[in-house]
Every structure is written in C-alpha cells, then in structure tokens.
N, C-alpha and C positions, 0 to 999 in steps of 0.2 A: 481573202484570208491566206493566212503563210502555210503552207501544205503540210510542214511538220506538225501540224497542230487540229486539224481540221475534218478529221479524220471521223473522231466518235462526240462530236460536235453537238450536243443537245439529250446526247442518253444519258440516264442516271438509273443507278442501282438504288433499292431498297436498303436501306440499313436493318432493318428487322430482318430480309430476305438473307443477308450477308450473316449477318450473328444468328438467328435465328432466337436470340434470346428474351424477347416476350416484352414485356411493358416497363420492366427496371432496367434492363439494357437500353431500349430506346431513350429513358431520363437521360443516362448516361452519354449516350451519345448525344443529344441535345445540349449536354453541358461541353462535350468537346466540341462541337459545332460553334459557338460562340467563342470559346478560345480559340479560334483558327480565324473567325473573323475579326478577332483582337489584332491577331495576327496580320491579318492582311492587310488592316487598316495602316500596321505599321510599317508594314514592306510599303505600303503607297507613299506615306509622305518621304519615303526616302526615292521610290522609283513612280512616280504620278502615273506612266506612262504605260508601264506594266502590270496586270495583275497579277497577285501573289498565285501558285499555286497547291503551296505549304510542302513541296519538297523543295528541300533546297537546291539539289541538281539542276533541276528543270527552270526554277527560277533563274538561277543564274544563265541558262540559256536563253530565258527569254529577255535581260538588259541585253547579251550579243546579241539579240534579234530585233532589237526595237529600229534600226535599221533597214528590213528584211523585205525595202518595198513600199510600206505601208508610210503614206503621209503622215506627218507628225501630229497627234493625236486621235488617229482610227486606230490604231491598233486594239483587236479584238482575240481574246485565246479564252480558247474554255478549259473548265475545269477537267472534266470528265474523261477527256484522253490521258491526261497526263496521270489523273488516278489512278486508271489501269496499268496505265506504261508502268506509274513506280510502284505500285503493289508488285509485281512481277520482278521487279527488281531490288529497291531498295523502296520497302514502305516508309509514307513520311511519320513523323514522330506523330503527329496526332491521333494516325488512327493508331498506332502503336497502341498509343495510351487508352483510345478507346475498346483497343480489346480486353490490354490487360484489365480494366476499371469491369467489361460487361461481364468477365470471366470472375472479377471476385463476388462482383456481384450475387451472379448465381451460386457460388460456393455458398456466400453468407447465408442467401434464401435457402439453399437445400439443409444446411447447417440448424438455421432454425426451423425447419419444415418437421424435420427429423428427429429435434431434439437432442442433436449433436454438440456436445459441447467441449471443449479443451480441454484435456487430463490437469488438474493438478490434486496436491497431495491434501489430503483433508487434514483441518486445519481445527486442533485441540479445543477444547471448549476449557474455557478460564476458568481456573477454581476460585469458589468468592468463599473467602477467610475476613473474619472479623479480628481485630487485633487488638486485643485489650492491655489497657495502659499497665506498663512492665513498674514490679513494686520492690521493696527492698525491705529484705529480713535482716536486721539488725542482731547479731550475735557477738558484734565487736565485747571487749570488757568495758567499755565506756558509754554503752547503750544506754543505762540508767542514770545516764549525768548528760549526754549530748543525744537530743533527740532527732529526726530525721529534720532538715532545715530548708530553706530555701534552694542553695547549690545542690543538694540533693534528689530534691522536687523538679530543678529544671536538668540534670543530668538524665533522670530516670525519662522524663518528657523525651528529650532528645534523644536515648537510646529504642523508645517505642516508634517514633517517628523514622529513623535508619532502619529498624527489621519494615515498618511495611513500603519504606521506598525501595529496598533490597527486594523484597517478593515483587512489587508492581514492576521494579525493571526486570525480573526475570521472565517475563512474559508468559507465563505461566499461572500469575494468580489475578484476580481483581479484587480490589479492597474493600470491604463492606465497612461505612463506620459504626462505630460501637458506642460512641459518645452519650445516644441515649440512654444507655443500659449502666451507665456510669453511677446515676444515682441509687440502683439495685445492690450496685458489687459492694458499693461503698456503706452501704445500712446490713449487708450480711459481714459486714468485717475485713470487707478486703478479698482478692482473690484466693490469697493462701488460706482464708478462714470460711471459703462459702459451700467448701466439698463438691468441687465441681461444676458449680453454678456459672460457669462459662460458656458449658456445652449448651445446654437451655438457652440463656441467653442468645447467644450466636443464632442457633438456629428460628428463633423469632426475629431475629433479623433479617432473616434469608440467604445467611450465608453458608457455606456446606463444611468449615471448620473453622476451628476457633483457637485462639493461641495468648498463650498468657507466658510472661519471661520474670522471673526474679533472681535480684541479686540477692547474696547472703554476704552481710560485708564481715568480714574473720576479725583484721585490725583495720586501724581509720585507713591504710595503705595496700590490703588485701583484702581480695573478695574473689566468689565466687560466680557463675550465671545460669541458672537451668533455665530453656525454652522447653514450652510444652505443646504439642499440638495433636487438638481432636480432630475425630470425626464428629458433626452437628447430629448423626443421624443414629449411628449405634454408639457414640460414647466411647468407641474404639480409638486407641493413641497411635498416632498415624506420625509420629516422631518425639524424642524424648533424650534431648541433648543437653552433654552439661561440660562447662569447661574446666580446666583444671584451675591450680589454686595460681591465681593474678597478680600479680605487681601492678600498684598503681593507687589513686587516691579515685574520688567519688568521676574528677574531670576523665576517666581511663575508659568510663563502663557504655560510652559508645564505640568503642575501639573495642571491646569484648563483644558486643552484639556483632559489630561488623563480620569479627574474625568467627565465632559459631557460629552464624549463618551462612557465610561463604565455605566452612571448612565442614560441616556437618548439618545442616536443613536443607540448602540449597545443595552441597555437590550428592545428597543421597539422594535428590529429585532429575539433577543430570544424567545420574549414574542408568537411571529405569529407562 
C-alpha cells in the first residue's frame, strides 16, 4: 500500500460518538451516507481506478497517485485517514452537510419538546355581517307615474353585490348570506318598513352584524345613499353613513356605494 495513505487504515469513528445527537441524527446521517456513495459511484466511472474519498483535495491526489507503485488495478486507499486528515483541515461538503441537518434537527426536536414556537402577530378573527339587498326610496316627483322598474331592480342588485365584495376584500369581514331571510324583509314591507328587523334576522343567521343601504332618488338624475350597520347582539349602530346629494341617473348608484364605503365604512375601520 502507498504510505500516504495507509496509516489509519481500517479505523472508524462512530457517528452517534462524533454528534452525540441520539436516533434523529443518526436518520440523518444515514441519509448523507448514501449521497456520498451516489457520489463515489460517480467519481468511479470517471476515475475506475480510484476510490472517491468525498474530499476533493485528496481525491485529486489520489488520480496523481494512481501511478504511485501499485500495478494497474491494485490500487487500494481507505477512507478513514483521509477523513481525519480533512476534518482537520478542510472538512468535506458531506459531513458539512451532515452537521448542519443533525444540528437542525435537534433544534426542531427541542422546539417541539418545549412547545416552542415562532413569534408571529395574532391574526384578527373576521367579522361575519349579513348584507341585505340595498332598496330604494322613491321621492322623485314622478314616483306616482314611473314605478321602480327593471334598470332599477338590477342597479340596486349590483350596488348590494360591490358593498359585500368591498367588505370581503378588506380582509376584515366574512360574508354571511342573507338570501334566506329575503322572503321575511319582503312580507314586513321592505327593510325601510320592518323597524329593524334586520338585526333579528342577521343574527339568526349567525352573523355578528347586519347592514342594510338605501337610496332615496330626489329627481330621475339625483339621489341620495345611507348605509346602515348593526351590531346582531345589542342592536347597537356600529356605523351610519350617508352621502351627499349625487349627480347621476339609476346606472351611477354603484359608483355611490363604491365611493361611501371606501370614503366612510371602510376608512373608519382602517382608522381603529
């Protein structure tokens, strides 16, 4: 055998001895053991004649060595010196890697032993509001000749449906539907005529407040829009916004919910 080599020829160290780290270390190192002989496998079909020793240094000393004496295909090198040599030196990437892996390891384990867990910031519970379909109070002079119509019915649709996609993107509320309770509002008269019979409602739904919007149209080309929001639980008005007098026909009163809910629902819930 070639003298540089030959030295600590047959000894091996414990790996549990070396980390001392218990039964999830040693998986770990099991799992770098087999990427080392991935490894060597590959050093081989490039060098047959060498074995790898997973430093690089040393390897590359041993293609200058294949030379070194030894008939072409005895060549014999153990692993074991060279381990020591490059721990002492420059350890190879493997065990590198198997320390840092046995070292998180144990962190993980003491982490959950302990009940130790990562700081973050607690994280708001969602208020669930019911959203009842927004109606329109008809004051125009022409109420008694032109009744609430089709364009109307699907404005007012559309302006219910922007306040709860408004609230669900603010990440602050979760939508409860209200849809069941439609046939209720609708046999007391409507929400402007049921004295409140929203707060009820809502909270048989399960939601923790409840909100109703109506327009009051002035002329066929101005109106007005108060949003109103309960508490389900004390009947307490947890907001009570109204816009001023509007420009615009029936196609405008999604563009009025837009702008009170961003300018006065939602920025007094940023504000807190």
């Amino acid at each position: 055998m070639c003298r540089k080599h030959d030295d600590f020829a047959g000894s091996r160290m414990s790996r549990a001895e070396i980390f001392g780290l218990g039964a999830r270390a040693r998986a770990v190192l099991a799992i770098a053991d087999d990427s080392r002989a991935r490894s060597r496998s590959r050093w081989a079909a490039h060098h047959p004649k060498v074995r790898s020793t997973g430093c690089a240094r040393h390897d590359e000393e041993r293609v200058q060595m294949a030379g070194c004496g030894y008939r072409p295909g005895g060549i014999q090198i153990y692993l074991e010196r060279i381990r020591d040599d490059c721990r002492e030196t420059d350890m190879p990437s493997a065990w590198s890697s198997v320390f840092a892996l046995a070292v998180l390891t144990v962190l993980a384990a003491a982490l959950a032993v302990f009940g130790i867990q990562p700081s973050r910031a607690a994280e708001p519970d969602l208020v669930k509001i019911a959203v009842f379909e927004f109606e329109l109070d008809d004051r125009s002079a022409g109420r008694g000749i032109i009744g609430q119509d089709a364009t109307d019915t699907e404005n007012l649709k559309t302006s219910t449906e922007e306040a709860r996609r408004m609230l669900s993107a603010s990440g602050r509320y979760s939508i409860v539907d209200a849809s069941s309770a439609a046939a209720e509002v609708t046999s007391a008269g409507g929400i402007q005529y049921c004295n409140g019979c929203d707060v009820p409602l809502a909270k048989e739904l399960g939601a923790d407040q409840s909100m109703v919007g109506v327009f009051t149209r002035v002329t066929r080309v101005e109106y007005t829009l108060q949003i109103l929001v309960r508490d389900t639980q004390t009947g307490a008005v947890v907001s009570n916004a109204s816009t001023g007098l509007r420009m615009g026909a029936n196609y405008s009163w999604p563009r009025g919910v837009k702008w009170l809910m961003d300018n006065r629902i939602l920025s007094a819930q940023r504000a807190e």
